[in-house]
N, C-alpha and C positions, 0 to 999 in steps of 0.2 A: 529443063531438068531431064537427065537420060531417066532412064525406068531403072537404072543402078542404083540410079542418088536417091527418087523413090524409095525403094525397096529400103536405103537403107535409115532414111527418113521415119518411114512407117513401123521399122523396129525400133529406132529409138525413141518416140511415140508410145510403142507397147511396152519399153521396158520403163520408161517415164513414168505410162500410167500404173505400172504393177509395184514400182517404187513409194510412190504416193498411196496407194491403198493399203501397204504395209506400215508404214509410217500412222497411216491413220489408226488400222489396229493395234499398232501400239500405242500409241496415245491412248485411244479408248481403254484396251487390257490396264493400261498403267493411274487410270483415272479410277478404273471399277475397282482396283486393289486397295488406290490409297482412300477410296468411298467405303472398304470392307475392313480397311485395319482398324483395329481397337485404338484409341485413343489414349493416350501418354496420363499418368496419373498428374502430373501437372496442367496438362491440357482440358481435364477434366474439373480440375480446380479452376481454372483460368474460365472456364466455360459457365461453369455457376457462379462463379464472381467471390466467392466464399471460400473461406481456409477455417476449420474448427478446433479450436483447443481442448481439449479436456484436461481439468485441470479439479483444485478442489479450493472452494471458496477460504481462504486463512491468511496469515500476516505473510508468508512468502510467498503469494501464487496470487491472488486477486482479490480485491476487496473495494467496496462502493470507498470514494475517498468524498471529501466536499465538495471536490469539483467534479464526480464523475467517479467511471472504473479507475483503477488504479493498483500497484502492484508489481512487485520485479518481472511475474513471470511473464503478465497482462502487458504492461508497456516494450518488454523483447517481443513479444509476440506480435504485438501492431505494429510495433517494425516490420519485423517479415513480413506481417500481409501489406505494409505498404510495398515493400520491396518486390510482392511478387503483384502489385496493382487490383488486392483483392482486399473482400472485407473479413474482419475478423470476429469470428462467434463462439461462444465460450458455451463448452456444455461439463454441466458440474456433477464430479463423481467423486463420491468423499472416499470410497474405498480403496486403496492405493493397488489391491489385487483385483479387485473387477476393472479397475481403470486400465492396468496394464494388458489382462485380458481381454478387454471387447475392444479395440481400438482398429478403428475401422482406414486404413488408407484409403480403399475407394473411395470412400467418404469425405475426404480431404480433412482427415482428423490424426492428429500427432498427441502425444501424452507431456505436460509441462507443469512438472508439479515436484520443482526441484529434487526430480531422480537420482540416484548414485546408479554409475555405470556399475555393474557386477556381472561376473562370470554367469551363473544363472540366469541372471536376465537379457543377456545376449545371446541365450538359445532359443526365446521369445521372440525378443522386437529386437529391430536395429536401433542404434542410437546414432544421433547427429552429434557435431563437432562439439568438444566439453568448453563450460562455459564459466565455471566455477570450480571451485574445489571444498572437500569439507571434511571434517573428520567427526568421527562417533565419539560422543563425548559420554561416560558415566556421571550421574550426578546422583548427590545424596541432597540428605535436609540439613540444614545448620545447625547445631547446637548437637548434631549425634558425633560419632567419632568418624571423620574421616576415609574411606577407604584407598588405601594404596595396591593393592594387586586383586587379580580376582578371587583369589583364596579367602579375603577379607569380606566377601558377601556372601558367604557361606549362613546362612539362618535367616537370612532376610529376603525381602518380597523386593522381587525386580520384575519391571514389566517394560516390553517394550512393543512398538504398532504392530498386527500382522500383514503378512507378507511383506514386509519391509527388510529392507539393507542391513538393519538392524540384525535382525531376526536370522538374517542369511549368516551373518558375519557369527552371533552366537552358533547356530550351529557348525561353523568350525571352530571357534574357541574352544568347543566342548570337547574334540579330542585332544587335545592335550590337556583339559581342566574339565574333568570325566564329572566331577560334582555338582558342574555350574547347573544352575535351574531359575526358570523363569516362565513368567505371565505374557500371553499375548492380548491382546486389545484390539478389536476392529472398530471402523469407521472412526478412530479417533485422530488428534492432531499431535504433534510433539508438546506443543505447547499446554494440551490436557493431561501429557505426562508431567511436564512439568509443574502442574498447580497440585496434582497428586502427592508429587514428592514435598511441595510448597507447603501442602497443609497437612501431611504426615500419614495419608494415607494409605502410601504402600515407600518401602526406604528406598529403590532405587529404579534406578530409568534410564536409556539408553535415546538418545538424541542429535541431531545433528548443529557442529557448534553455530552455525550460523542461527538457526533457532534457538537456541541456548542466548546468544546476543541477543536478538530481538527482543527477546522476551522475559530476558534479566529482570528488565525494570517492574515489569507486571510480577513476579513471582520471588523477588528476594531470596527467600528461605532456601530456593535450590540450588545449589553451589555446584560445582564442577569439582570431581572430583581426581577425576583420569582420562585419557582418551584410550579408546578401545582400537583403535583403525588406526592405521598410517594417513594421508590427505589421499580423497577421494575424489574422482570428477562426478560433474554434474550435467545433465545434458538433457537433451529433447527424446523420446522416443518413438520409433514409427512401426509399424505391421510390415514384417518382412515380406517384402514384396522383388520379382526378380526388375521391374521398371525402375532405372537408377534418378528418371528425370527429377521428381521431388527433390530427391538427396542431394543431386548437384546443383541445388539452388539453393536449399539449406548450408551447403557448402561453402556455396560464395556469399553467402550472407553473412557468416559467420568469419568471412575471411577481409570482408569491408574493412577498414580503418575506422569509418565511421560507428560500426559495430563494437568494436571495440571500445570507444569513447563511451558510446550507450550504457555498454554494460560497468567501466567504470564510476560513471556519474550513479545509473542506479545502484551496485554497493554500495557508493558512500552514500546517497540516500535512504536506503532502507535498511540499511545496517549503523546508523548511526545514532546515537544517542541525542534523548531531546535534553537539553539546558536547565537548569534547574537552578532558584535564585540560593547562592551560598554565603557567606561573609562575605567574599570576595564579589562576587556578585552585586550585593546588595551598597558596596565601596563606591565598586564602578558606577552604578546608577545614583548614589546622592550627589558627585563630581558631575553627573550628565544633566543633573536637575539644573546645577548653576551653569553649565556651559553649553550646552545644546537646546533644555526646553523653553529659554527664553525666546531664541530667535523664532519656535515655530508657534508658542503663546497664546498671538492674536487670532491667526489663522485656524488653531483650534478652539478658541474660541470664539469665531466669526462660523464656524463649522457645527457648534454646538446649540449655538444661540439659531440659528436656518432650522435646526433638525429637533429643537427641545428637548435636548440633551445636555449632561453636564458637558464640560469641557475638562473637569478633571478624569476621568471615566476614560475622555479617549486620549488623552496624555498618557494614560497607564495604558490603555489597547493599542498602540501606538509604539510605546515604546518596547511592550510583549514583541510586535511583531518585527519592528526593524530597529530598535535602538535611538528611533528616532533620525536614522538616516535614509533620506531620499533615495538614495543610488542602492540602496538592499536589495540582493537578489537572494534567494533561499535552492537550495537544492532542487527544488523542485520545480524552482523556473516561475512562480510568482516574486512579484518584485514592487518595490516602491515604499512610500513613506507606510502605508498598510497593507502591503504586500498582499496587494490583490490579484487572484489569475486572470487569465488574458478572458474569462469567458465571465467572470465577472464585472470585470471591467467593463468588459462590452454590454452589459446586462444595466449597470448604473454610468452610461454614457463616458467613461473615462477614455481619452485617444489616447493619451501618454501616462502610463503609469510612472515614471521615472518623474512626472512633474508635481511638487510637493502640493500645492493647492489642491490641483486634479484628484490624485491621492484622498489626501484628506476630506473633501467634498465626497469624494465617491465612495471613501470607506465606509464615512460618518452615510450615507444614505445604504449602504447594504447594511449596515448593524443594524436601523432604526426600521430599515423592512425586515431583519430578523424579529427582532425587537415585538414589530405590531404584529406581525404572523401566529406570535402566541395567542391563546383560550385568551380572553378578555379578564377572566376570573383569574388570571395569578397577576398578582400585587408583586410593587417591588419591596424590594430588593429581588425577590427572586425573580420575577422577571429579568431584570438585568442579567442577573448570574445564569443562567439559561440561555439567554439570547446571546450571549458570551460565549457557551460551549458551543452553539448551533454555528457561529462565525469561525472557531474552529474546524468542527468535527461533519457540520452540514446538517440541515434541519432534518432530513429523515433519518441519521442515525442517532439525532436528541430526540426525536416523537418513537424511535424503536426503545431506544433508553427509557423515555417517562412510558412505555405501555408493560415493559418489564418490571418498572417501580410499582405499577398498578398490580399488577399479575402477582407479585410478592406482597401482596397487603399495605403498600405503605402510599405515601402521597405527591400525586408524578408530577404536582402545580409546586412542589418544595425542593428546593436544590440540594438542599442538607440529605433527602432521601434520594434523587435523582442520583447524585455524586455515586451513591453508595454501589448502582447499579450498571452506570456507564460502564465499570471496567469489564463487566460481563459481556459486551459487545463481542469481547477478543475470545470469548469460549467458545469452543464449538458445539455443547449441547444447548446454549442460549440462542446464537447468532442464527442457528440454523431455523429456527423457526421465527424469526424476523423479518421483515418486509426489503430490508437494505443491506441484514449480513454481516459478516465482519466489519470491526471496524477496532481501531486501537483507541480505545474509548477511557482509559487508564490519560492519554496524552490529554486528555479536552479537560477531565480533573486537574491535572498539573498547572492547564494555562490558565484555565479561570482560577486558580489559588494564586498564581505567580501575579495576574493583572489584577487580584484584590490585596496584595502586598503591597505592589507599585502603587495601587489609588488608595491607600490609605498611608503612606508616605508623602506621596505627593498633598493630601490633602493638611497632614499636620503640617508641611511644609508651609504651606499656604495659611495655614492653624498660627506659625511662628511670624508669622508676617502681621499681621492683625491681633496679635497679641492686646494693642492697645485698646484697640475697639473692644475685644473679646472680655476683656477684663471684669466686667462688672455681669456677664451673663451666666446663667447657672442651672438651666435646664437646658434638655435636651432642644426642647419646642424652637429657647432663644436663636441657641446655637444654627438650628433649622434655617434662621430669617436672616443671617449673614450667609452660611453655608451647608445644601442637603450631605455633601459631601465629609464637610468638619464631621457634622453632628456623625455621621458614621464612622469615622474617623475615630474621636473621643469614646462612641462607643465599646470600639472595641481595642481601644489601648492598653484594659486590663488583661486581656483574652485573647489567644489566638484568632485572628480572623477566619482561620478557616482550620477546622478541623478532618482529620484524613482517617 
């Protein structure tokens, strides 16, 4: 090698090695930057594993169900945090202005408590993609007159939540209807307005119709009298923050197909009305008696006789829940001949809810473990009738119900007084100092009345059949030693079975 090729060897060498030591400082420089950058507010979710909702415990937002949380706002929300592979925690703010105030993004905390987007409140928080829509409904009490415009609530008492939609929307009404005057209300729910108007305590109240639906059935007396708003969106809301990553995951979340299914199934679940035995009703099931409960008969009674239970009892629990058809799915995704959920099921050994035996075997043994779970000291009947609400409604929001019946002086072992106090579950001055919270505690009344219609049908049914036998008995005691069921039955043939 000349001392040229050298020479030119040993520079390319030095520029080699000066190439390589820059490369390395920048690697280093580019490691120490992305060690110093703050971390993405997603990143940060993703990193505690945790996404927080705040929300406020009631019939649209969250609420303990029998099998768990549950809720329109609760089950879109476990979505997202499934979507974003985190878990989901719910912190409860009954104030709809401290909620929208303190709402913490770093914190991985978003606001879901069926918001209306408004002008104003979009100088606040951002909001995610609208998921619903809703309008301001006015309602009055029944039997008073009617209002058609706002001129017409001119001397009467309107109140509506504070710092709500509501509230915003009145104060612009009021420049063009300079008269209008009204009540605010904190920490309460729509649904407190509407029992207000319900039992004539104040004439009107401003509401959202979706709550206005809900909550019809609890509150009669409040009628719809106008709507106040054009349709309104409803949405998520977050702490304006200038980090978009959150947003754009809410975004695609929102933009799923599957998302969209979510949110249809739950409207027509949580916005639908429960069934209620009518003429027509009551048609249908004497035709189901001769054509349907024959074939399932034995099997509830091979189901009743295991578990020392009647077998007319679960013919009527039975047919409350699916009509007495096997293949019954309910909105909510429990299914089967007793439409049991998947966590119950798994709890009384069921693999296949869809198979009638299984079903029945495994309904008949979670009734009869509601059933013994009660104080020893309540006798039936009301035992049964109890352990019937608790199979609806889930045994800690029946033990919130009977400590409410106690707390009101009456007796929490008697279902006649229990009845009285279940619907109070759905209030918010009640539920909030209860151990389980909301709950729609008006429905668990409905279905133990409707399955003591059915089993005292079914039972004179059964009454018609044995006529000849029965013929010569004439106490209650006799009636007893043919049928526990007749003899209640007979009882109350002169009398409503159940009064409301």
């Amino acid at each position: 090698m000349t001392k040229k090729q050298v020479k030119m060897l040993a520079l390319a060498t030095y520029r080699l090695t000066k190439l390589c030591a820059f490369a390395a400082f920048v690697t280093l420089l580019a490691l120490t930057i992305q060690q110093d950058r703050e971390p993405t507010e997603l990143e940060k979710i993703q990193a505690a594993g945790k996404i927080t909702m705040v929300s406020r415990n009631g019939s649209t937002t969250y609420y303990e169900g029998a099998s768990g949380l549950t809720g329109f706002e609760y089950l879109l929300a476990s979505a997202f945090a499934k979507h974003l592979n985190v878990e989901l925690e719910i912190k409860d703010e009954p104030d709809l202005g401290t909620m929208i105030a303190t709402i913490d993004q770093a914190s991985g905390q978003f606001a879901a408590a069926g918001l209306t987007v408004t002008e104003a409140r979009q100088n606040t928080v951002d909001f995610g993609p609208a998921y619903a829509e809703v309008k301001q409904t006015l309602i009055y009490r029944k039997g008073t007159k009617r209002p058609k415009t706002i001129e017409d609530l001119a001397g009467g008492v309107l109140v509506v939540i504070a710092d709500s939609s509501h509230e915003e929307n009145l104060n612009k009404l009021k420049f063009s209807h300079p008269s209008l005057r009204w009540q605010v209300r904190h920490g309460v729910e729509m649904m407190d307005l509407m029992e207000l108007v319900h039992d004539g305590s104040v004439d009107y109240a401003v509401v959202d119709s979706n709550a206005y639906e809900i909550n019809t059935a609890l509150y009669p007396r409040a009628r719809r009298a106008f709507d106040v708003s054009e349709a309104q969106a409803l949405a998520w809301a977050f702490a304006k923050q200038q980090d978009p990553s959150l947003m754009r995951e809410v975004e695609a979340f929102f933009a799923k197909p599957s998302t969209h299914n979510l949110i249809a199934k739950l409207r027509e679940n949580f916005y639908g009305h429960i069934d209620k035995i009518d003429f027509a009703g009551s048609l249908v099931f004497t035709k189901r008696l001769e054509t349907r409960l024959p074939r399932w008969k034995a099997q509830l009674q091979e189901a009743a006789e295991k578990h020392e239970l009647d077998w007319q009892l679960l013919a009527a629990l039975s047919y409350q829940e699916s009509h007495w058809n096997p293949r019954a799915v309910s909105r909510t995704g429990v299914r089967g001949f007793m439409m049991l959920t998947q966590g119950t099921a798994k709890q009384v050994g069921v693999k296949n809810r869809s198979d009638a035996k299984q079903s029945i075997d495994g309904g008949t043994r979670y009734f009869k473990s509601l059933y013994n779970r009660l104080p020893k000291r309540i006798q039936d009947p009301d035992r049964t009738w109890l352990a019937l609400a608790a199979y609806n409604i889930g045994m800690g929001h029946l033990e919130d119900a009977r400590i409410l019946t106690q707390r009101h002086g009456h007796n929490p072992d008697k279902w006649s007084d229990v009845r009285k106090h279940l619907p109070l579950l759905a209030k918010s001055k009640y539920y909030k100092k209860t151990k389980h919270g909301y709950a729609r505690g008006w429905e668990a009344v409905d279905y133990v009345q409707n399955i003591r219609n059915f089993y005292n049908i079914i039972a004179w049914n059964e009454k018609s059949n044995k006529d000849n036998q029965l013929a010569s008995l004439d106490t209650p005691s006799e009636y007893a030693s043919v049928s526990s069921t007749v003899t209640e039955a007979v009882r109350n043939l002169s009398e409503p079975s159940f009064e409301l």
